[in-house]
C-alpha positions, 0 to 999 in steps of 0.5 A: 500500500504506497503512501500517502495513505488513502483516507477511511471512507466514512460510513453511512449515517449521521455523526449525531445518530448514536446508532450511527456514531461508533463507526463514525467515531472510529473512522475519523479517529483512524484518518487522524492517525493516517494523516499523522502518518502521511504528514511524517513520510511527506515532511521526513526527507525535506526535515532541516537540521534546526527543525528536527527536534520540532520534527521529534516532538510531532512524530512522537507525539502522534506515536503516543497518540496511536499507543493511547487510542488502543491502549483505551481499546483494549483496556476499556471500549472493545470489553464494553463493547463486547458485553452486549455484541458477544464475547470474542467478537472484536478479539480480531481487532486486538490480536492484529495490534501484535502485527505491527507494535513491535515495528511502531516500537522499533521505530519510536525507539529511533526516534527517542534517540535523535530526540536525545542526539545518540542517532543522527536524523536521516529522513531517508532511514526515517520513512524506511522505519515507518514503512516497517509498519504502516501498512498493516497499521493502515489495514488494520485502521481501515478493517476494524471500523465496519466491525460497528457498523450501524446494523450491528450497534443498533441490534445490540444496544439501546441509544441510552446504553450508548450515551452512557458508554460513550460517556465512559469513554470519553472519560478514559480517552481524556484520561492522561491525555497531555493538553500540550501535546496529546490534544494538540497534535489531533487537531493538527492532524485534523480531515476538514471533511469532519471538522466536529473531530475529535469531539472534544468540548468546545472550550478545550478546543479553544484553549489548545488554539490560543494556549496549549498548543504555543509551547510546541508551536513549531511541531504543530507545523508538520500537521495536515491541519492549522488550529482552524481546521485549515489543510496545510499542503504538505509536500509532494510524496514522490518515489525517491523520497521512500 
């Protein structure tokens, strides 16, 4: 699968639907990560020596991301979820995170140490260590969003089972998400086709505008987004660079 990555498609239905919103959720959770991908392998090989550490801050940043969104899969969403479609039935979903952590892991771990100047940056070695595990992370992102499609949510949960569940999620989404970081970079690496992601209270969104995100303003700018939800035009991709 050659980068940049092709976006989710968003399933059917309505955003404000709740029968709808799981798959929807999901889907455009998972383009953030595929932008955040896309926007790495695109700025890796143009990286400048004074812009690397900015650089470092952005992709781990958005690694941390990925590791929150399915540690809170595994620890909380995917049981809840399974208490009413039955057991075992999202336990594809989590088995196939084994497939490419390892690869994610290897390259977080590069990352930390130009990060800390005990390897020099190499945008070339960069993107050949993203694409150790892109691929069947990208997979991975597109094959889990029908596993809640609108049909199997609306046979298995009433729409007040839902809110509370969403509820409860957002709770442990929230949970230790860095608001000078964390937050930042989703909504740098924003889809202006779901402007409403990540649904977070408006008020958070403001501040990270005006405040959070100013401590690492530069690592922002890899983003496929502003803080406006503006596209930013990332660089071309071309054969040579990967």
């Amino acid at each position: 699968m050659p980068a940049p990555y092709r976006l989710i498609d968003m399933p059917p239905g309505e955003f404000s639907n709740m029968f709808d919103y799981p798959a929807i959720n999901m889907a455009a959770a998972h383009n953030t990560l595929i932008q955040g991908v896309n926007a790495i392998i695109a700025h890796a090989p143009h990286v400048t020596e004074n812009k690397v550490q900015p650089f470092m801050v952005f992709c781990l940043t958005l690694f941390g991301v990925i590791h929150h969104h399915h540690h809170v899969e595994e620890t909380f969403y995917f049981d809840a979820l399974e208490e009413k479609l039955g057991k075992g039935v999202l336990t594809t979903n989590m088995d196939e995170h084994a497939t490419f952590v390892p690869k994610l892991e290897e390259t977080k771990k590069w990352l930390e140490e130009v990060q800390a100047a005990k390897e020099k940056y190499d945008g070339r070695v960069c993107v050949e260590k993203i694409n150790t595990f892109a691929d069947l992370m990208v997979e991975h992102l597109e094959y889990e969003v029908p596993t809640l499609s609108r049909e199997k949510i609306r046979a298995a949960f009433t729409e007040k089972e839902l809110k509370a569940l969403d509820a409860e999620f957002m709770k442990h989404a929230l949970k230790n998400m860095d608001l000078y970081t964390n937050v930042p970079v989703v909504l740098a690496c924003g889809n202006p086709v779901t402007p409403w992601f990540p649904p977070i209270p408006l008020p958070m969104k403001w501040a990270t505008r005006w405040w959070f995100s100013r401590r690492q303003k530069e690592a922002w700018e890899f983003g496929t987004t502003d803080f406006y939800g503006n596209a930013r035009l990332l660089p071309p991709i071309t054969p040579s660079d990967q």
